[in-house]
N, C-alpha and C positions, 0 to 999 in steps of 0.2 A: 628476581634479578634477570638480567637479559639472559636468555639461553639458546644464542642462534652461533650457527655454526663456530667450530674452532679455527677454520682454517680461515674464514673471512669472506669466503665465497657462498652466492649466494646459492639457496635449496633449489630452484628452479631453472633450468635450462631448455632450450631446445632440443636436442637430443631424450629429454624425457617425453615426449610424446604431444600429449594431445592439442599442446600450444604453441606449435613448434609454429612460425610463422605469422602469428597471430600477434595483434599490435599491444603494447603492454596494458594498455589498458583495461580491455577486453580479457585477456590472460589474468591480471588482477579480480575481477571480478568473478571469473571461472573458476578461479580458484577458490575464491572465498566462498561464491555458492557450493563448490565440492564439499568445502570442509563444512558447511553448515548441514549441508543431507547427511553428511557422515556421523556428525555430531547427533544427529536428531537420530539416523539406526541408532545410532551405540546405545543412545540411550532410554530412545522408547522401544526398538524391534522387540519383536519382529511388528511390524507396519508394515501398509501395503503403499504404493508408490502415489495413491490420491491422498492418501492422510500423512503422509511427506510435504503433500502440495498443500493441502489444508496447513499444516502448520505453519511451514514457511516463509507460506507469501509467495512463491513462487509457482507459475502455471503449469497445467501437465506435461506439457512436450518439453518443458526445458529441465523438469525432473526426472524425464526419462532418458534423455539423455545424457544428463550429470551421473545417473546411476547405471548407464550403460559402461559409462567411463570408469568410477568405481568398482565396475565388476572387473573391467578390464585390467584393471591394479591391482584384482584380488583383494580388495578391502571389505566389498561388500558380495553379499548372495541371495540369492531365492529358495524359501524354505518349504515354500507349498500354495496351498489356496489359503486366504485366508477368510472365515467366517464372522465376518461382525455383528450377525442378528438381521441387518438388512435383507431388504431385497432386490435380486438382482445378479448378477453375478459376482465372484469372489474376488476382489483383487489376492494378487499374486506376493505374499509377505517376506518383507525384505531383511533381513539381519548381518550383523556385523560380521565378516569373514577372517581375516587377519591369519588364518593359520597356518599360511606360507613366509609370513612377513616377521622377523623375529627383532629384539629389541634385547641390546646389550649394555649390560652396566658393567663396568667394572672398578677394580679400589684399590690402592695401593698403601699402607698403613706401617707403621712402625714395626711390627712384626708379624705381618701376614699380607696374602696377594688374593683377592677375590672376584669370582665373579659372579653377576647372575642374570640367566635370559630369560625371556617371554617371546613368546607371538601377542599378535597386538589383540589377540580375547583375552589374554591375563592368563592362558596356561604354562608352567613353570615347566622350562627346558631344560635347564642348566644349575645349576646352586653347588658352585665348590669353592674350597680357601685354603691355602695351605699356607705353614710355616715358612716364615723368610723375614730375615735380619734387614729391611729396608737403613733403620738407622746405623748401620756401619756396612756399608754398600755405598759405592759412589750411583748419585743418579742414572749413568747410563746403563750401571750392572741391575739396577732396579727395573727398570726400562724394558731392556731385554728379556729380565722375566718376566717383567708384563705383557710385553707380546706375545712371548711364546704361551703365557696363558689363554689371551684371546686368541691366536691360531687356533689352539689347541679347541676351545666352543666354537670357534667359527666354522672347523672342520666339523664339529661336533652337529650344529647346526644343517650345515650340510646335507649330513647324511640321514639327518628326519626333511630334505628336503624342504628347509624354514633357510630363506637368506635377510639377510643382517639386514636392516636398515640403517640402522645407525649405531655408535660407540660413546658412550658417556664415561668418563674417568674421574673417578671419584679421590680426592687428595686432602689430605689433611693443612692445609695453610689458605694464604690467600692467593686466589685466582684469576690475571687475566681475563674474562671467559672470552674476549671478542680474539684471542689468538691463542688460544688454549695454553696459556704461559704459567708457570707456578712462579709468582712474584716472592715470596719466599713461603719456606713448610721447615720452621724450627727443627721439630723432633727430629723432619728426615734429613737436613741440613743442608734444604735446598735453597737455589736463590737463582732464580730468572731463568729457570729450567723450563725451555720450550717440546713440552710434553707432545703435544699434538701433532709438530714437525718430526718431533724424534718418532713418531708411530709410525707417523706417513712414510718414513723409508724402511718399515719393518717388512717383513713379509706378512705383509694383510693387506685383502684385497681392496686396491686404488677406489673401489668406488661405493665404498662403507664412509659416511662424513664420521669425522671423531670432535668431537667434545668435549674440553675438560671443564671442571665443577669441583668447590670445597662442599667438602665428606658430607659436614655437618647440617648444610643449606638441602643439601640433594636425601638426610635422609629426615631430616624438617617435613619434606614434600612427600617420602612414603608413608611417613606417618599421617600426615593428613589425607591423603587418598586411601590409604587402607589401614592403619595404626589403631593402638588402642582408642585414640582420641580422634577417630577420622572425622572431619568433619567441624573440628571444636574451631574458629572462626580465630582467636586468638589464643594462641599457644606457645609454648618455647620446649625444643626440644636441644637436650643436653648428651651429648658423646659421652659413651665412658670408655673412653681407650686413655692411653700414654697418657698421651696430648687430651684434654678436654676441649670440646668447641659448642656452638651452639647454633640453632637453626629457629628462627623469630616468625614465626606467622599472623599479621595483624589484620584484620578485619578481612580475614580467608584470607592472604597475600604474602607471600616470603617476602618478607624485608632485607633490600639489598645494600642500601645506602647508596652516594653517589658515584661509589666506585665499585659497588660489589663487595664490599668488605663487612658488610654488618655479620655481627653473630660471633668474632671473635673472642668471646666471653672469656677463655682458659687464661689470655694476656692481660685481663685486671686486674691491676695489683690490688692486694687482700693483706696483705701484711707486710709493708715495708722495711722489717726487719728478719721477712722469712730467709727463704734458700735461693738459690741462683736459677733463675730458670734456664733452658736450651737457649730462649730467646735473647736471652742476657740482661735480662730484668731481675729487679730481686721480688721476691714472694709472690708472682703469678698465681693464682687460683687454681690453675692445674700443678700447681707443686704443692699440692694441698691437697687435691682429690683426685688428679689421676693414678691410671692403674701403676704408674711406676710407686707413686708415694705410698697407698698400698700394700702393695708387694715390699716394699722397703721398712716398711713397720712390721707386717703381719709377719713376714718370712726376710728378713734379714741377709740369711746367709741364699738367698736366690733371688738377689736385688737385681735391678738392669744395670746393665754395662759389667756384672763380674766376668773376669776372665774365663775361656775355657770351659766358657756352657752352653750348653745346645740350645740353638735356638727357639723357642715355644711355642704355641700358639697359647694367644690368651684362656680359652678356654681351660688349656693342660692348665695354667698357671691356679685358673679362679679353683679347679679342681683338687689344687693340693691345698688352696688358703679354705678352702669349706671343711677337706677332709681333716687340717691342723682344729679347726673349730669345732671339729664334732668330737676328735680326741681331749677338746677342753682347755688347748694351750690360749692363757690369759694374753697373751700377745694380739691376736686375731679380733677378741672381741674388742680392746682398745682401739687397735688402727681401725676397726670399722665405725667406732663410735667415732672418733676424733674427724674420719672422713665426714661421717653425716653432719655432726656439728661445721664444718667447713659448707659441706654441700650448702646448708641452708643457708649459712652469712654470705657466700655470694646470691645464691636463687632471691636472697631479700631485695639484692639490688635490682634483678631482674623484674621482680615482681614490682619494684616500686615507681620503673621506667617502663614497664611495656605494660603492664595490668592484664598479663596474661589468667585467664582462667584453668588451665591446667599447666602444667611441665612435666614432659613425658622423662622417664631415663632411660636413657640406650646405654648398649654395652653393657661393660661390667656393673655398672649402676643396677643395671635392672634384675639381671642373676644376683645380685646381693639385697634386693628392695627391702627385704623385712627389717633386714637391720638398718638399713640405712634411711627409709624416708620416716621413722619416727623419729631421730636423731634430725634430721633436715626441716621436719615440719615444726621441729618442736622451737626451732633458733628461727627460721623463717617469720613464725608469729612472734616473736619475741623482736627482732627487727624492722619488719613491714610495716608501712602503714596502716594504722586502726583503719578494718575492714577487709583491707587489698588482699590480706592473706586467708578470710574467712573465707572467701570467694575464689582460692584455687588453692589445686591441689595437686600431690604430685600423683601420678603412677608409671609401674613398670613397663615398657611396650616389651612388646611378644615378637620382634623384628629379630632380635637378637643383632648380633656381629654384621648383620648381612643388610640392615639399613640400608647403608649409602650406595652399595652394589643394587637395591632394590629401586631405591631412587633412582638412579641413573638412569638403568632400563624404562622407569615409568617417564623421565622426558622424552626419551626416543618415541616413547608410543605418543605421549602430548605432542611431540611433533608431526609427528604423522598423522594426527587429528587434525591439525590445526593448517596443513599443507599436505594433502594427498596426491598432489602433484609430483611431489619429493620419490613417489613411489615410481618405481616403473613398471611402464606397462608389459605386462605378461603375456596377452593375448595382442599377437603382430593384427590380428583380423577388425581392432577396433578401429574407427576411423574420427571419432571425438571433434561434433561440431563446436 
């Protein structure tokens, strides 16, 4: 799905440097050559700047000064000579630098606030989440604490000398993304909530672009870049929080539909004569498997919405439903079986429209897998079409809670791949033909 800025303006300006004046066409092209050198360090360096050129397509003088430019952004460096067996002298080998440049994801969910950052090598700066009642919180009091989360790493940022490039907001409904709007988010009981604008007057600095993105899309894409399944070309990855959602990746590609909405999987109604959902449907698939329904079998008396309870973070929650399980209360193993048998009568639908080869579980899903994917696999074959379900399978990802907060950050650094112009220049002394 599209993922270009929230606010509507574009990555590139004058004021960034090395195209300042330069007619758009030319500037189009410079860029794209940037991000192709950058592309090829990332992922062959360390290389030296001929076999940049050899690869390319592009000639020496204009490699050298595309990676002149590069250094000057702090994206790329010089790591030494480097020896290829040849003869002759060493070229000079080039690698991805990115460790001044940091990349922020953040999430906002039913009952917790998270964040988490990188610099753009992928080393982990940030990873915190705390408790907070998002659904009985008006949006702007959610808001608020979301910024003063981000303040709070941006400061954090700061002070390892790594500045932000960009803000991803990770949200549980459907997304706007070309004006970073929350078109509606059920569980938190949003509707036309301009996320992106309410940031832009927070105190965080004017010239971080922010982004917003559903939860479930954004951690579809950590899983595929680094998840258990990194890699698997056709996938579906399933939320386990409150709210269930899903993230669709078909022949390596997030599927976004024509409006960005695909993946909404929790709003399928599964039983017409179930419960009411947030959304005001009756027997939605997430009143059937998420962690509210749950929690509402296995522990009863510390359902969501009771009066007069402190509010949890899912974790404390899955904490007491394992420790009632190992105590033996027959309640526990029920609502897990009953969940699994649900997991699998939706994932059959899944499995019989996208012919996914795996479906990863996040969330609570995955802290719960033993019990729950032999219950899901077991009704999946029982439903699927003969074969479709031979040939995928489920498993746990190892993401935990912090998925969609990981996604995020990983667009901020795709972006910056893909436009390293977006970066500015660090060194006033480059001159960038």
């Amino acid at each position: 799905m599209d993922h270009s800025r929230a606010d509507g303006r574009t990555t590139d300006s004058p004021s960034r440097g090395a195209s300042a004046g330069v007619p758009a066409d030319q500037a189009t092209v410079r860029r794209s050559n940037l991000a192709l050198v950058l592309r090829h360090v990332n992922t062959y360096g360390p290389c030296s700047r001929s076999a940049v050129a050899v690869a390319t397509g592009l000639n020496k003088t204009t490699v050298t000064s595309l990676v002149s430019e590069l250094q000057a952004r702090g994206l790329v460096k010089e790591t030494g000579p480097q020896h290829a067996g040849s003869v002759g002298r060493p070229g000079v080998a080039l690698v991805l630098d990115g460790s001044r440049i940091g990349a922020l994801g953040v999430e906002v969910n039913v009952d917790y606030i998270a964040a988490f950052a990188t610099d753009l090598a992928g080393r982990v700066l940030a990873d915190r989440r705390i408790g907070f009642d998002a659904m009985s919180s008006s949006p702007e009091r959610s808001l608020d604490e979301l910024a003063r989360m981000i303040e709070r790493t941006v400061a954090d940022l700061d002070q390892l000398g790594v500045a932000a490039a960009g803000i991803t907001v990770a949200i549980p409904g459907l997304i706007d993304t070309t004006t970073g709007t929350v078109v509606v988010a059920p569980n938190l009981g949003w509707c036309g909530v301009a996320v992106a604008e309410r940031l832009s007057k927070a105190d965080i600095r004017a010239d971080i672009p922010i982004a917003v993105d559903n939860d479930a899309n954004l951690a579809a894409l950590a899983e595929f870049t680094s998840g258990v399944a990194a890699g698997t070309l056709d996938m579906v990855y399933l939320t386990g929080e409150v709210g269930v959602g899903g993230g669709i990746i078909s022949g390596g590609r997030l599927l976004g539909g024509a409006d960005g909405f695909a993946g909404e999987v929790g709003h399928v109604m599964v039983d017409p004569s179930g419960e009411r959902c947030r959304c005001g449907r009756l027997g939605c698939w997430e009143t059937k498997v998420g962690l509210a329904a749950l929690v509402r079998m296995a522990t009863p008396d510390r359902a969501y919405g009771m009066s007069r309870q402190v509010v949890r973070d899912p974790e404390e929650r899955l904490a007491e439903i394992e420790q009632r399980r190992a105590e033996g209360d027959p309640r526990v193993d029920a609502a897990l079986a009953e969940v699994g048998r649900w997991l699998g009568f939706g994932a059959a639908t899944l499995v019989n429209l996208f012919n996914p080869r795996v479906i990863v579980l996040g969330g609570y899903f995955a802290r719960l897998a033993d019990r729950l994917i032999p219950a899901a696999q077991e009704e999946l074959v029982r439903l699927s079409i003969t074969g479709a379900a031979d040939r995928c399978r489920f498993v746990a990802s190892d993401l935990g809670f912090g998925a969609a907060s990981r996604g995020a950050a990983g667009v901020v650094v795709e972006r910056a791949l893909s436009d390293p112009t977006a970066i500015a220049i660090r060194h006033p002394s480059h001159r960038g033909a």
